[in-house]
C-alpha positions as CSV (number, residue, x, y, z in Angstrom):
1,X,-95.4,24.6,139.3
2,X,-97.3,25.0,136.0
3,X,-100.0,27.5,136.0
4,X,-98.3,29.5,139.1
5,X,-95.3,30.1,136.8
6,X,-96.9,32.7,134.6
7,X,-97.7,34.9,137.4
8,X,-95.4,34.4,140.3
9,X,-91.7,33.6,140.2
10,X,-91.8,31.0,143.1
11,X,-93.8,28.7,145.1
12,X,-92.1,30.6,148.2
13,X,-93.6,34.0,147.2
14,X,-96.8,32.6,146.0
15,X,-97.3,31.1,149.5
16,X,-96.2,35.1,150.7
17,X,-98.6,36.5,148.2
18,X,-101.7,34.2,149.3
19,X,-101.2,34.8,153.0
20,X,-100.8,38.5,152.6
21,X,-104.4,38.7,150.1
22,X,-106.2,36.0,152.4
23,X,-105.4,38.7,154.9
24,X,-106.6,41.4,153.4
25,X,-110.1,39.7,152.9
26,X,-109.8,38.9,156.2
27,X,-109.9,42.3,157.3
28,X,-112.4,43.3,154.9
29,X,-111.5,43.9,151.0
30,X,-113.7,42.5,148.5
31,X,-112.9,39.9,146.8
32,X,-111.8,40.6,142.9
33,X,-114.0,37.8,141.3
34,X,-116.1,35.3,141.8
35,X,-116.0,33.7,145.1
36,X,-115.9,29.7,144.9
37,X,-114.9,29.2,148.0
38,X,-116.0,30.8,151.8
39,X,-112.5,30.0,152.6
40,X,-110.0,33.2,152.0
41,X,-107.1,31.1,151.6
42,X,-108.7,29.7,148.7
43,X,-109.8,32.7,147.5
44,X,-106.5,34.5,147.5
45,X,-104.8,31.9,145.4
46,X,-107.5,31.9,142.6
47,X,-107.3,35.5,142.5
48,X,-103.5,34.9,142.0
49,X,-103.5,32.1,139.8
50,X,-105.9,33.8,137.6
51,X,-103.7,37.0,137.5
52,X,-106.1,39.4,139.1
53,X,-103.3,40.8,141.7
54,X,-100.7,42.4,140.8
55,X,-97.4,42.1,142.8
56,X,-93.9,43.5,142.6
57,X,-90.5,43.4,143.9
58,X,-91.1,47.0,146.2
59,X,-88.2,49.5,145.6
60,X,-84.7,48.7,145.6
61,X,-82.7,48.4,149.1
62,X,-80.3,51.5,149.2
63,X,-76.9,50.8,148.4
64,X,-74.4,49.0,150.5
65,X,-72.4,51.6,153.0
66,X,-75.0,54.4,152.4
67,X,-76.8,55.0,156.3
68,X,-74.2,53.0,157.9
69,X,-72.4,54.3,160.6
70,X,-68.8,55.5,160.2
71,X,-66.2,54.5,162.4
């Protein structure tokens, strides 16, 4: 994956993260550098390439049993 590597952990998630950012410009945000491309798609990987979005995991899932229904 080279350059993706230092920034996101996968191809999978960095397919995630693109979609989710080329969303947000969709809807609006401005854009975190400088635009290249009038496509969002494209813009949403340079930005994450380039390291100017920061992403993580989200909190851990509750542990296993805890919420569940007793029987």
């Amino acid at each position: 994956m080279g350059i993706i590597d230092q920034h996101v952990d996968s191809k999978f998630r960095f397919v995630l993260l693109s979609a989710q950012r080329a969303e947000q410009l969709l809807r609006g945000a401005p854009p975190r550098g400088e635009v290249r491309s009038p496509k969002v798609a494209r813009t949403a990987m340079e930005e994450l390439i380039t390291g100017q979005i920061d992403w993580d995991y989200g909190p851990r899932p509750s542990e296993a049993g805890e919420g569940a229904e007793e029987e």
